[in-house]
SEMISE-140920 format. One record per residue (C-alpha): residue number from 1; residue in three letters; x, y, z. Coordinates in steps of 0.001 Angstrom, whole numbers, always signed. Layout:
SEMISE-140920
NODE num residu       X       Y       Z
NODE NUM    ala       X       Y       Z
...
end
This chain:
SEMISE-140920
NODE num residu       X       Y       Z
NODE   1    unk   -2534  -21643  +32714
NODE   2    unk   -1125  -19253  +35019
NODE   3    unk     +20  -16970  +31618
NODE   4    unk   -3582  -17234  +30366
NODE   5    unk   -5504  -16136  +33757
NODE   6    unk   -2971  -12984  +33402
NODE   7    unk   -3616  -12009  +30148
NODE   8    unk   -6847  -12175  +30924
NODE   9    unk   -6712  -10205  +33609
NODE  10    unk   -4661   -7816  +31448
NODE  11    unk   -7585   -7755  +29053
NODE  12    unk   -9674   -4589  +30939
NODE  13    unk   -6881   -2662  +31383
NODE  14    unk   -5937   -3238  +27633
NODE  15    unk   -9040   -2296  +26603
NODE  16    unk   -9492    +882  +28662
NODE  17    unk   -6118   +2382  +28184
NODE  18    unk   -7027   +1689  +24087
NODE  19    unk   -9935   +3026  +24133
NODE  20    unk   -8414   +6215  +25623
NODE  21    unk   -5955   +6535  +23301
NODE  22    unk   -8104   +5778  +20515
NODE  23    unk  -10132   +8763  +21796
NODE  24    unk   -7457  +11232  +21680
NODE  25    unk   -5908  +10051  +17866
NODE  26    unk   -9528  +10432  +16571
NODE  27    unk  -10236  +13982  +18507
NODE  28    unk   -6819  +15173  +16700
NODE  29    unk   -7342  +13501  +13749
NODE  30    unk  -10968  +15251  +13806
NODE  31    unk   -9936  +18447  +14335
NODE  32    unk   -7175  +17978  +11658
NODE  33    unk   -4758  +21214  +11107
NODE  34    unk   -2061  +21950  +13099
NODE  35    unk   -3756  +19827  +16285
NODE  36    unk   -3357  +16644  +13833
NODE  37    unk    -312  +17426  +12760
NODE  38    unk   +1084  +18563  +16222
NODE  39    unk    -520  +15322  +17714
NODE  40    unk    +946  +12888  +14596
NODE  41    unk   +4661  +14656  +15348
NODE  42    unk   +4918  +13912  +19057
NODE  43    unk   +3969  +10118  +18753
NODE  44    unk   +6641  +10037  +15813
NODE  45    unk   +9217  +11418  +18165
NODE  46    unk   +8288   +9426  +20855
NODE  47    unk   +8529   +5830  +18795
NODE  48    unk  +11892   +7443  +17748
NODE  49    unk  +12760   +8120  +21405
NODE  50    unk  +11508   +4403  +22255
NODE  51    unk  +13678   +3343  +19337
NODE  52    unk  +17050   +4972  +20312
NODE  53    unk  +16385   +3305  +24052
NODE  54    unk  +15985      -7  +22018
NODE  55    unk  +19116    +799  +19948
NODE  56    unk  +21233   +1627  +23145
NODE  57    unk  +20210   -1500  +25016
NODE  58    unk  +21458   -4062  +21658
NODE  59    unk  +25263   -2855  +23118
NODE  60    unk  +26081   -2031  +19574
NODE  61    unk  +29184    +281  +18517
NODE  62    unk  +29044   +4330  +17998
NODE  63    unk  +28652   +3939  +14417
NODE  64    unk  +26121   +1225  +14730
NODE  65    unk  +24109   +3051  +16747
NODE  66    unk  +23682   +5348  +14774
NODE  67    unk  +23352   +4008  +11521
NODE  68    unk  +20644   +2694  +13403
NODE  69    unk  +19366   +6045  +14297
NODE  70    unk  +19477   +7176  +11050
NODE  71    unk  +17751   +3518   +9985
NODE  72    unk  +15453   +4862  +12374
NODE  73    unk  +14694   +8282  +11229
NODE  74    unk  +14179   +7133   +7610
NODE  75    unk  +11622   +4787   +8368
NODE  76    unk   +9421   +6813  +11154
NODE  77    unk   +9466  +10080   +9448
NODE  78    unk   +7923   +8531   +6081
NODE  79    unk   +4892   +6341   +7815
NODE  80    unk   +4423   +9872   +9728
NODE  81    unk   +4120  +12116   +6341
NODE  82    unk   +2151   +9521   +5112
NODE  83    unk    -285  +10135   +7787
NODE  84    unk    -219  +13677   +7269
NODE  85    unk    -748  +13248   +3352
NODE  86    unk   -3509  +11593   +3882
NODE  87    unk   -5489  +13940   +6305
NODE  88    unk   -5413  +16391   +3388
NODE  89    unk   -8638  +16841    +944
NODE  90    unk  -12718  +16926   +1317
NODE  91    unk  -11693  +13089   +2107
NODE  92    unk   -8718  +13041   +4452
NODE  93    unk  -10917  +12150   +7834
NODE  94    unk  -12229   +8943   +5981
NODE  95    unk   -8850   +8162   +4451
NODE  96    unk   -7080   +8219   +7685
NODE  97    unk   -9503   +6599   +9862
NODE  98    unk   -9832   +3644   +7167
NODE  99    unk   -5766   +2959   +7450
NODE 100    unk   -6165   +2898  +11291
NODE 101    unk   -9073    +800  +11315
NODE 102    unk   -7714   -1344   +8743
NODE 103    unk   -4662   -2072  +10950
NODE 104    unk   -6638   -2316  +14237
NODE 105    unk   -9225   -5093  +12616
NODE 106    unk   -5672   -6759  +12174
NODE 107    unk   -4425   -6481  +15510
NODE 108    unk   -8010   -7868  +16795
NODE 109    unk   -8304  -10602  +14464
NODE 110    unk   -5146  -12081  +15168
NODE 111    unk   -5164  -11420  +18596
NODE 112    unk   -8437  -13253  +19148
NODE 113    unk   -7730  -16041  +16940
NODE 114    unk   -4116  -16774  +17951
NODE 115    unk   -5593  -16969  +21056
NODE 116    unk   -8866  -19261  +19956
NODE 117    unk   -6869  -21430  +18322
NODE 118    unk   -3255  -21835  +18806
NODE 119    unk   -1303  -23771  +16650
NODE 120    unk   +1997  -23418  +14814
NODE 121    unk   +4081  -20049  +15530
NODE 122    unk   +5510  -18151  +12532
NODE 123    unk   +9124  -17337  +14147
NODE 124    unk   +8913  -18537  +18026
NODE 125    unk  +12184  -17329  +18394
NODE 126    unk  +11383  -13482  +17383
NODE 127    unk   +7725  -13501  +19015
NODE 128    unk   +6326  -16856  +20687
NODE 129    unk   +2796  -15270  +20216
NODE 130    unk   +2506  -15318  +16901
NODE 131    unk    +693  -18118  +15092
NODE 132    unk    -353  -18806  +11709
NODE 133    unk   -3863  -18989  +13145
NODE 134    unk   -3388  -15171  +13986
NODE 135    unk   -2168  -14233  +10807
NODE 136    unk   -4749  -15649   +9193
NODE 137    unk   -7436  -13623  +11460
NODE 138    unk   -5587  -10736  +10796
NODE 139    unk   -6552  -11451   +6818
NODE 140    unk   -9868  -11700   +7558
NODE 141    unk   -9849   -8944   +9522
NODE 142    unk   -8694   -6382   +7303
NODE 143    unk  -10780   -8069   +3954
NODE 144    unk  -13960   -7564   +6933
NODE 145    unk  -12897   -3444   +7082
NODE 146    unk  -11412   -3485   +3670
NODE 147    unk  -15370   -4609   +2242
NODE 148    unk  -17192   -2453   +5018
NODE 149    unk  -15487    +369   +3697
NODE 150    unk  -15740    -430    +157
NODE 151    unk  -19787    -616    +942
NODE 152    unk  -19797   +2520   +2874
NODE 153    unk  -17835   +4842    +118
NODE 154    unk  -19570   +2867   -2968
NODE 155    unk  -16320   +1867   -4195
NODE 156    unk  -16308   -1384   -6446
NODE 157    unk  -13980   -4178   -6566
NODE 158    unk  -14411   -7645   -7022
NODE 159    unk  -14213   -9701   -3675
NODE 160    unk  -10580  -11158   -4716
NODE 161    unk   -8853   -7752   -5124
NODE 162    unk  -10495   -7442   -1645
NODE 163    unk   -8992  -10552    -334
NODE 164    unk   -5644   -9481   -2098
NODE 165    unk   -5301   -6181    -210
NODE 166    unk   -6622   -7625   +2989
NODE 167    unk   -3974  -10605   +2649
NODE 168    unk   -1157   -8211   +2025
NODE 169    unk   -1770   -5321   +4595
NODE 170    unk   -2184   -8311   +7360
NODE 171    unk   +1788   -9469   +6452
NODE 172    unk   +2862   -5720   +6198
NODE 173    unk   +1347   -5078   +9442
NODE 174    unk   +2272   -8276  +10782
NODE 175    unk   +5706   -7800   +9270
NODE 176    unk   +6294   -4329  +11433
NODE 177    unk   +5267   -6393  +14738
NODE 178    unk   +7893   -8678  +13989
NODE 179    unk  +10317   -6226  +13387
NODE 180    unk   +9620   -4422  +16238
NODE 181    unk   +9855   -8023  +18313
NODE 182    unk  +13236   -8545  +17213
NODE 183    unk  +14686   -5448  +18222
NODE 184    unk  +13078   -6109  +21647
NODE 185    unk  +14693   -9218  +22011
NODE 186    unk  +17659   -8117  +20692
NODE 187    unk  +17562   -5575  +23651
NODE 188    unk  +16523   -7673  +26055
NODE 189    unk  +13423   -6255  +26963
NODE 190    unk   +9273   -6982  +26808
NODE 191    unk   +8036   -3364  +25947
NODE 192    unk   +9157    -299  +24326
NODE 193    unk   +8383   +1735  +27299
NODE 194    unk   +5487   +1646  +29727
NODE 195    unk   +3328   +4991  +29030
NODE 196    unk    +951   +2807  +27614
NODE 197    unk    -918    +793  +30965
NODE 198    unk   -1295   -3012  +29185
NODE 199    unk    +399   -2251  +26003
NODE 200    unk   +3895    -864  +26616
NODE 201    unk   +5170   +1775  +24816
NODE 202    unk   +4280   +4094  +21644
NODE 203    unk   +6336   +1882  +19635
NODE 204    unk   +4333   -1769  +20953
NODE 205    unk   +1004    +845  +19922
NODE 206    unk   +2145   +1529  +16399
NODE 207    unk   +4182    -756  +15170
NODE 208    unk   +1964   -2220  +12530
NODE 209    unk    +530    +991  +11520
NODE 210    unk   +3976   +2296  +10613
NODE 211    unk   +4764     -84   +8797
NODE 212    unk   +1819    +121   +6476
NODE 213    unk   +2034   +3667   +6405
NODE 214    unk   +5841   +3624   +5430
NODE 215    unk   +4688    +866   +2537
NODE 216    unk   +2106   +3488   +1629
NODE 217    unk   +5069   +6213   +1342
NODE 218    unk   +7198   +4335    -504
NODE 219    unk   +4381   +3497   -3271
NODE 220    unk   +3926   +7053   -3582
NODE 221    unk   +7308   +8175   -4037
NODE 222    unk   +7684   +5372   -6640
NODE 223    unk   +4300   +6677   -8203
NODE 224    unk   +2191   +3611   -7427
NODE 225    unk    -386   +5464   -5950
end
């Protein structure tokens, strides 16, 4: 009880320190240009930053550090071009704001439903948190914004291929908070950092959205997209 009543009283300051950031990304992303891209480089360099404090705290080796680093490197600076990419063109603004909001309706619907409803945890080991109740409002989530935005651009797909997407960007999203989980608690720590009042670090922030974005890369490179 006493872990509820705090993350409850966690939840304004959550909320309001979001919304701020929020604020900025989409006043960046808005004015696109050099402000975007200036604005999409720093966080990139500060989750690497946040990830090299992460690294150093495992107690690893030299050389495992930084393969790590490297590890590191190569799997930032692809979700951060990918964000770039897709600024560019009459529909960049829309295109950008669509993979943020897809992986924020993720974050919400599994944080609200874990919540709700409990249940079984995926890996209580890696992140206690995590249920299979979440993961399955983080589906719904993202097939919500997926068919929103679908209705809003005109696009047409049939409400499977919808599902599909939404199904698969919730465990690639899901997949990068787990990730990011483990190499906490293989450091030893709760957050990434603190500039974040209620959610930690850059890296706590963004963890899901690099990972889609770095998915996204990768498809591109291999011509999928």
């Amino acid at each position: 009880m006493a872990g509820a009543e705090r993350r409850n009283a966690d939840l304004p300051v959550r909320i309001a320190s979001a919304l701020v950031v929020v604020a900025i990304a989409l006043g960046a992303e808005w004015l696109g240009g050099w402000v975007w891209a200036g604005f999409v480089m720093v966080v990139a360099a500060g989750v690497l930053f946040e990830w090299r404090a992460l690294v150093r705290a495992m107690d690893l080796g030299l050389a495992r550090q930084l393969l790590w680093t490297v590890g590191g490197i190569l799997y930032i600076a692809p979700a951060a071009a990918m964000l770039l990419m897709l600024r560019e063109g009459e529909n960049g603004f829309a295109n950008v704001l669509t993979v943020i909001a897809l992986v924020a309706a993720i974050d919400i619907g599994a944080y609200f439903t874990g919540r709700s409803i409990g249940g079984p945890k995926i890996a209580p080991s890696i992140s206690p948190s995590k249920t299979w109740a979440g993961l399955l409002g983080g589906v719904l989530g993202a097939t919500g914004l997926l068919w929103l935005s679908a209705g809003l651009s005109g696009a047409t797909a049939a409400w499977w291929q919808i599902l599909a997407l939404g199904a698969v960007a919730a465990v690639i999203a899901q997949a990068g908070d787990f990730f990011e989980s483990w190499m906490k608690r293989r450091a030893g720590v709760k957050d990434s950092g603190k500039l974040i009042p209620g959610h930690g670090g850059l890296f706590d922030r963004v963890d899901g959205l690099i990972a889609v974005c770095f998915v996204l890369a990768m498809l591109t490179l291999g011509g999928a997209m």
